[in-house]
C-alpha positions in Angstrom: 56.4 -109.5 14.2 59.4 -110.9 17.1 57.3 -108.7 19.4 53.5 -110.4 18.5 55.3 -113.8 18.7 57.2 -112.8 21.9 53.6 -111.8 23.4 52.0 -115.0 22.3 55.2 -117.3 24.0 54.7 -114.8 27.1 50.3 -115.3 27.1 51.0 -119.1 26.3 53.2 -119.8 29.8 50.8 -117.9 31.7 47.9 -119.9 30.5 50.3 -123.2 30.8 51.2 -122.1 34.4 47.7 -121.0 35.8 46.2 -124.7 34.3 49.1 -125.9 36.3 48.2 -124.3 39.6 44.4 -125.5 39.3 45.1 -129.4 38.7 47.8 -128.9 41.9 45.3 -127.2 43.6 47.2 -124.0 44.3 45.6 -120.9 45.5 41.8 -120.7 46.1 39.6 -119.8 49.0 39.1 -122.9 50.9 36.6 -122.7 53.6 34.7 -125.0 55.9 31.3 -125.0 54.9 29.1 -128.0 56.6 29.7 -129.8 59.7 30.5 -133.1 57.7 33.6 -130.7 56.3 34.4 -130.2 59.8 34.4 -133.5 61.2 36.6 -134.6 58.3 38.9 -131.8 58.8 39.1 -133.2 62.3 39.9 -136.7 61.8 43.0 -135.2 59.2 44.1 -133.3 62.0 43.8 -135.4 65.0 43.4 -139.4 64.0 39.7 -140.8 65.7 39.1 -137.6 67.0 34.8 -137.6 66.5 33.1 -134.2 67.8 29.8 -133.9 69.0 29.5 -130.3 69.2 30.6 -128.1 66.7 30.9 -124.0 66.3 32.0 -123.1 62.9 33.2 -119.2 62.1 30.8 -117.9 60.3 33.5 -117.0 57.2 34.6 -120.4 57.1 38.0 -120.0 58.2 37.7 -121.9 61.5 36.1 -123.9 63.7 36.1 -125.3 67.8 34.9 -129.0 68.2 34.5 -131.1 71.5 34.5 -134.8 71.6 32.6 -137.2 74.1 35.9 -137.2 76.2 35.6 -133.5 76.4 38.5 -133.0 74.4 38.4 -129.5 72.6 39.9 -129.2 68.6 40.7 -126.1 67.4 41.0 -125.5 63.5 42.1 -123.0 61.2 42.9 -122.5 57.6 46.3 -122.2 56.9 47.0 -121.2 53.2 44.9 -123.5 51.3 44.9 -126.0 54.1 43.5 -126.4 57.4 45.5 -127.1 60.5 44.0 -128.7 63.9 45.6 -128.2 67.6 44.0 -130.3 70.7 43.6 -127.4 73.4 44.2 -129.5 76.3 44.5 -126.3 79.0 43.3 -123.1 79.5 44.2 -120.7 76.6 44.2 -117.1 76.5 40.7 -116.2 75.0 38.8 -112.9 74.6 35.1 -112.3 73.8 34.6 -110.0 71.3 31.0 -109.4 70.9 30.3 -112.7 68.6 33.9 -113.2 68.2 36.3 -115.2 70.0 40.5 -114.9 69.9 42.3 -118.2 70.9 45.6 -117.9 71.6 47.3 -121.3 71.2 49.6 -122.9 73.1 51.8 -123.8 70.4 52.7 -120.3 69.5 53.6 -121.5 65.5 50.5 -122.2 65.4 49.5 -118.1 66.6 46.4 -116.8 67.9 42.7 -118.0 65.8 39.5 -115.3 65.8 36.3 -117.0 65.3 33.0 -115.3 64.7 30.8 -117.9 66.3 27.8 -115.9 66.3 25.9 -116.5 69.5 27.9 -119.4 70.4 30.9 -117.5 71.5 30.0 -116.9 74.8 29.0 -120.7 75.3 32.3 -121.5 73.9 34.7 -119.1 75.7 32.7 -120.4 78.8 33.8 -124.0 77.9 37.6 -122.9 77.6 37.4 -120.8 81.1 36.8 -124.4 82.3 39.4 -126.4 81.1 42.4 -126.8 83.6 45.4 -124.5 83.9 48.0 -126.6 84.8 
């Protein structure tokens, strides 16, 4: 009988802490999925910031946005959030087929792979042509 009661107690706090971790929004597979998600996602990250052109990754994970100043914003999910970095000069960036590594200049912040589909080419072309300083 201690043992059947001890199980219930034990089944109870896991039910208890798993309603806990969905009304604080732990966990889950947040991903970007429409360009209105984006641009949100973009304003968070940098205040004002409004793209005009926008690549998501395919998965969701990520996307590259440029505003009408030319300004490129890079995002990526980081745990159940997303993170934004302005690349203001040239990164490191390979072309893989439909998929494009960014490494960042803010190494925290560690290298991004998007699968832009037929996009990456356009967009690795528009990071070849940012300055090098």
């Amino acid at each position: 009988m201690e043992q059947l009661l001890q199980l219930g107690g034990s089944l109870l706090a896991i039910l208890a802490l798993g309603w806990l971790a969905s009304k604080l929004q732990l966990g889950g597979d947040r991903r970007i999925r429409s360009e209105a998600e984006a641009r949100e996602l973009a304003d968070e990250a940098v205040s004002g910031f409004d793209p005009i052109d926008i690549a998501l990754d395919r998965a969701g994970y990520g996307a590259l946005m440029r505003d009408e100043q030319g300004r490129i914003l890079m995002l990526r999910r980081h745990g159940t959030h997303f993170a934004g970095r302005l690349i203001e000069k040239r990164p490191q960036a390979r072309l893989d087929q439909n998929l494009l590594i960014i490494e960042a200049e803010d190494r925290p912040f560690g290298a991004v792979t998007l699968d832009l589909g037929k996009n990456a080419q356009i967009w690795a072309a528009s990071l070849r042509r940012l300055e090098t300083r």
